[in-house]
C-alpha positions in Angstrom: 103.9 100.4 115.4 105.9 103.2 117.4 109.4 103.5 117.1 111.4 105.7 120.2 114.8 107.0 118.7 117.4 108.4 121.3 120.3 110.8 119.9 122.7 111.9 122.1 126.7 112.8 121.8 128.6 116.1 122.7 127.3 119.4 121.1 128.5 119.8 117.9 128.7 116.4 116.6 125.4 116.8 114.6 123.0 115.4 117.1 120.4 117.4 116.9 120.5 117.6 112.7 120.4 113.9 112.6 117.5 114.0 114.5 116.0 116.3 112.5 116.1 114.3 109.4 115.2 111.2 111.2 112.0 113.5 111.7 111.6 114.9 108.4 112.2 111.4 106.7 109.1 110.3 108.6 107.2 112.9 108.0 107.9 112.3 104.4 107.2 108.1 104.8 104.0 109.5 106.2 104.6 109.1 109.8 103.1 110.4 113.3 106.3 111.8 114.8 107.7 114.3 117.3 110.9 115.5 117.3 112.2 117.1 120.6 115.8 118.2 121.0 117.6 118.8 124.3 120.6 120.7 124.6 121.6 123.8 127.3 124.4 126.5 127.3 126.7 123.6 126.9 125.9 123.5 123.7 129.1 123.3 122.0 131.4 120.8 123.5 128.7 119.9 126.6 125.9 117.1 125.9 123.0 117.1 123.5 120.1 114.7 122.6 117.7 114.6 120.5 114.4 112.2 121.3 112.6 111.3 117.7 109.3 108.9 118.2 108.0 107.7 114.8 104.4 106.0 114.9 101.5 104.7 112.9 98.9 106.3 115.5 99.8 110.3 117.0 101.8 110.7 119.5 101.1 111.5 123.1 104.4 112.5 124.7 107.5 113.4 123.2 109.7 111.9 126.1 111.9 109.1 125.3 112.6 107.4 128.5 113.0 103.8 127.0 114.7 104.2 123.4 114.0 101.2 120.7 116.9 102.8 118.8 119.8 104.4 120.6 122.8 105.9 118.9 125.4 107.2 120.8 128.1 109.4 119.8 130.4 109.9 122.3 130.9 107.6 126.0 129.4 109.5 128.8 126.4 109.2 126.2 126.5 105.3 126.4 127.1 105.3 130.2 124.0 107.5 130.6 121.4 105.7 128.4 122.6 101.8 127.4 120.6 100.7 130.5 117.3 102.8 129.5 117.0 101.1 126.0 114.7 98.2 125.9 115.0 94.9 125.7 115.7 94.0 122.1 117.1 97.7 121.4 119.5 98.3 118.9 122.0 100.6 119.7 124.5 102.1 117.6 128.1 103.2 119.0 130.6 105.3 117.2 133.8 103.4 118.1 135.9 106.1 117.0 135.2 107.7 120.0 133.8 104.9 122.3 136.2 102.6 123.6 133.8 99.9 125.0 131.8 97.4 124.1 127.8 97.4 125.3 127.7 94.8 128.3 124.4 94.1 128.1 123.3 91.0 125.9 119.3 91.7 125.3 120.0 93.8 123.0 121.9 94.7 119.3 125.0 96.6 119.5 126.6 98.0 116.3 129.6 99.7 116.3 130.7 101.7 113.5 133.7 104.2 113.3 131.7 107.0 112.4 134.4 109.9 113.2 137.1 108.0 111.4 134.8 107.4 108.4 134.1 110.9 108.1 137.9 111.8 108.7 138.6 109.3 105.6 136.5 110.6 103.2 137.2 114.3 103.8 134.2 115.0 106.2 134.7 115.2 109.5 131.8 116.8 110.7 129.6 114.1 109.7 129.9 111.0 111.5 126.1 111.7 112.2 124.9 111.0 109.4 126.8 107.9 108.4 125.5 106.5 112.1 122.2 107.8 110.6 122.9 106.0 107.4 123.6 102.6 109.0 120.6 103.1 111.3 118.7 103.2 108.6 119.6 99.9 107.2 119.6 97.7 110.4 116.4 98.9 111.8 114.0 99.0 108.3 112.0 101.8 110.7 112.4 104.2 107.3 113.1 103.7 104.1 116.5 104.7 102.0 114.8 106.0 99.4 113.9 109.5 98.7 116.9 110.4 101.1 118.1 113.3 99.0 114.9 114.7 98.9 114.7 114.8 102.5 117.9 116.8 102.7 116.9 118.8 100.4 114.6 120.2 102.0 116.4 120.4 105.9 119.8 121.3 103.9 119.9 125.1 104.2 120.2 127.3 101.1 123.4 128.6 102.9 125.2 125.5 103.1 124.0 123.7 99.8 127.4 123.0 99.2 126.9 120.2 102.0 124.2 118.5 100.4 126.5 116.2 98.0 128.5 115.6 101.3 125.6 114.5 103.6 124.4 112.1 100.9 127.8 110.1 100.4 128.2 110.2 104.5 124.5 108.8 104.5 125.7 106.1 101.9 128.8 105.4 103.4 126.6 104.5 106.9 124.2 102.4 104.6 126.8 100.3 102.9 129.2 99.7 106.3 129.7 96.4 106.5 131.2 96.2 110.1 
């Protein structure tokens, strides 16, 4: 069973770190993975995405041209991608900042107000991780559990105090109910 996961929002909303412990999760569950991120000079503000590919078997390329899973953080991110996801796909859209609906109908749209979450519980730079969070509990392609260990280990000494935050945006994601 392989799993292709496209990440992609502005620079700066966390893109590429929720990638990362997408990765790191599976590597912890045991999977093959890669983990490629893809961001220029634009950096902060410009577009970034981040391709993870999860797999029972190793994996050959790291390109994500046809996501299974695609979460989307900002709109010229759904423009660009909603028609590359597979039939079936589930895609998840932070309607904070995303104003319209997916048109297509072969696939599973879930739209969660990631940025207003985050502003509401005092966290506004992580609407990632609660679209991680929810991500987590539609698809089944990793488990919840063991989550603060993964953190712990991509959580940087230097900003521990963000642990305890990343776990209750995590949560929060898990437990929307929208």
């Amino acid at each position: 069973m392989t799993t292709q996961i496209l990440i992609a929002g502005f620079g700066g909303q966390g893109v590429l770190f929720a990638g990362k412990f997408i990765a790191y999760k599976g590597l912890v569950e045991g999977k093959e993975l890669s983990w490629l991120p893809s961001y220029g000079p634009e950096m902060r503000g410009g577009t970034a995405n981040c391709s993870v590919i999860l797999s029972d078997e190793p994996v050959g390329s790291p390109i994500v041209s046809e996501p299974d899973v695609l979460m989307v953080m900002n709109l010229p991110s759904l423009d660009k991608y909603e028609n590359a996801a597979v039939k079936g796909a589930s895609i998840f859209v932070d309607s904070t900042l995303i104003g319209r609906k997916v048109v297509r109908d072969d696939v599973k749209a879930f739209y969660i107000p990631a940025t207003q979450m985050a502003i509401d519980a005092g966290v506004p730079t992580l609407a990632n991780m609660i679209m991680v969070g929810k991500m987590l509990k539609e698809t089944g392609v990793l488990s919840f559990e063991n989550t603060v260990e993964t953190l712990k280990k991509i959580v940087s000494a230097k900003r521990a105090e963000l642990l305890d935050m990343n776990i209750k945006a995590l949560e929060a994601g898990y437990n929307y109910k929208g």
